[in-house]
N, C-alpha and C positions, 0 to 999 in steps of 0.2 A: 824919361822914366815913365813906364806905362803901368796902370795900376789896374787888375784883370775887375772883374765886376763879379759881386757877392754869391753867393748859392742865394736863390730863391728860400723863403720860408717852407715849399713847399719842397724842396729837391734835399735840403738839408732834413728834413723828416722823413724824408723816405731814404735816404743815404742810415739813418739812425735807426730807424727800425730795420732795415737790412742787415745793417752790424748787431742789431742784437739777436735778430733770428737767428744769424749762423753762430751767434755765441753761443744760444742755446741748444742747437743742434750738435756744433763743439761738443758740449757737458754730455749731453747725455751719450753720444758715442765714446767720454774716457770709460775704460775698464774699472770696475770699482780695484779698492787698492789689494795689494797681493797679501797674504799672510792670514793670522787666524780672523775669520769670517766677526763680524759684529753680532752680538746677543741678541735675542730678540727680547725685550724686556714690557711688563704688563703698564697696565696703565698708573700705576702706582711707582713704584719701584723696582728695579732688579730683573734678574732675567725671571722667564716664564717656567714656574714648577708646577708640579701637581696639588699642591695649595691653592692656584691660582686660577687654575686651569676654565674656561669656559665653553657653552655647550657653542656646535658650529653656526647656531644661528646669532648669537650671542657675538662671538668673533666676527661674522659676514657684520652685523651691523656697526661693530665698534672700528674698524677698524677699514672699510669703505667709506664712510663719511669719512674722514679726515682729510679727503681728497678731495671728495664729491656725494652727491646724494645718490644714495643707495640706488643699484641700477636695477630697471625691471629684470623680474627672472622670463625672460620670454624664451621659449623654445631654441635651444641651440645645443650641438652633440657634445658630449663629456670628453671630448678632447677638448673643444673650442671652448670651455668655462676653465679646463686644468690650465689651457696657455695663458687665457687671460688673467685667472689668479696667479699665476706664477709671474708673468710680467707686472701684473699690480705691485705684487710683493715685492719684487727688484723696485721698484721706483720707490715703494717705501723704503728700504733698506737702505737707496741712496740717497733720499733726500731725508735722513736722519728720523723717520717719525715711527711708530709704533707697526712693529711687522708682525707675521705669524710667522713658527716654526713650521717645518717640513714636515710635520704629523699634521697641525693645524692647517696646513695648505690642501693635504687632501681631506679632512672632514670637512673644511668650507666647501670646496668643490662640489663633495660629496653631499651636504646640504642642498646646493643651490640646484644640483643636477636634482635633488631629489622633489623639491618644491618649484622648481618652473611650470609654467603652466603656457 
């Protein structure tokens, strides 16, 4: 009976964080799910009406932290600021937290292109 010899402490951690890289990279390539799209809902309650509505500076700040600290407005073209709020927003939308609507996506835009400096 021959008995093989352990994983190292350090081979088993890197075996472990390997499986969990590709787990994450798994998640984020599924398709979010099929059928009617998720609400986008205020910080309060309920989805977002015109009751509720905030100005796009007001939205850039609430709703960027939840992820991360607010990023410099530094110089870059209004396509490169529409894909990145539009990919932010996807990540919001799938990891369940506080999104903007498709109006609010371009007044943020539209904000931030207007104030970079």
């Amino acid at each position: 009976m021959s008995l093989r010899n352990p994983l190292s402490n350090g081979k088993a951690l890197a075996i472990t964080v390997g499986a969990a890289g590709l787990f994450a990279v798994l998640l984020l390539a599924v398709p979010a799910p099929k059928g009617s799209p998720p609400q986008p809902v205020s910080q309060t309650t309920g989805p977002v009406t015109s009751e509720v509505a905030q100005s796009p500076e007001s939205l850039f700040r609430s709703r960027c932290v939840q992820c991360h600290a607010l990023p410099a407005l530094t110089h870059r073209t209004p396509e490169d600021w529409r894909i990145l709020v539009l990919k932010m927003n996807r990540y919001m939308k799938q990891t369940g937290r506080v999104y903007l609507s498709d109006n609010d996506v371009q007044s943020v835009t539209g904000y931030i292109v207007k104030n970079q400096h």
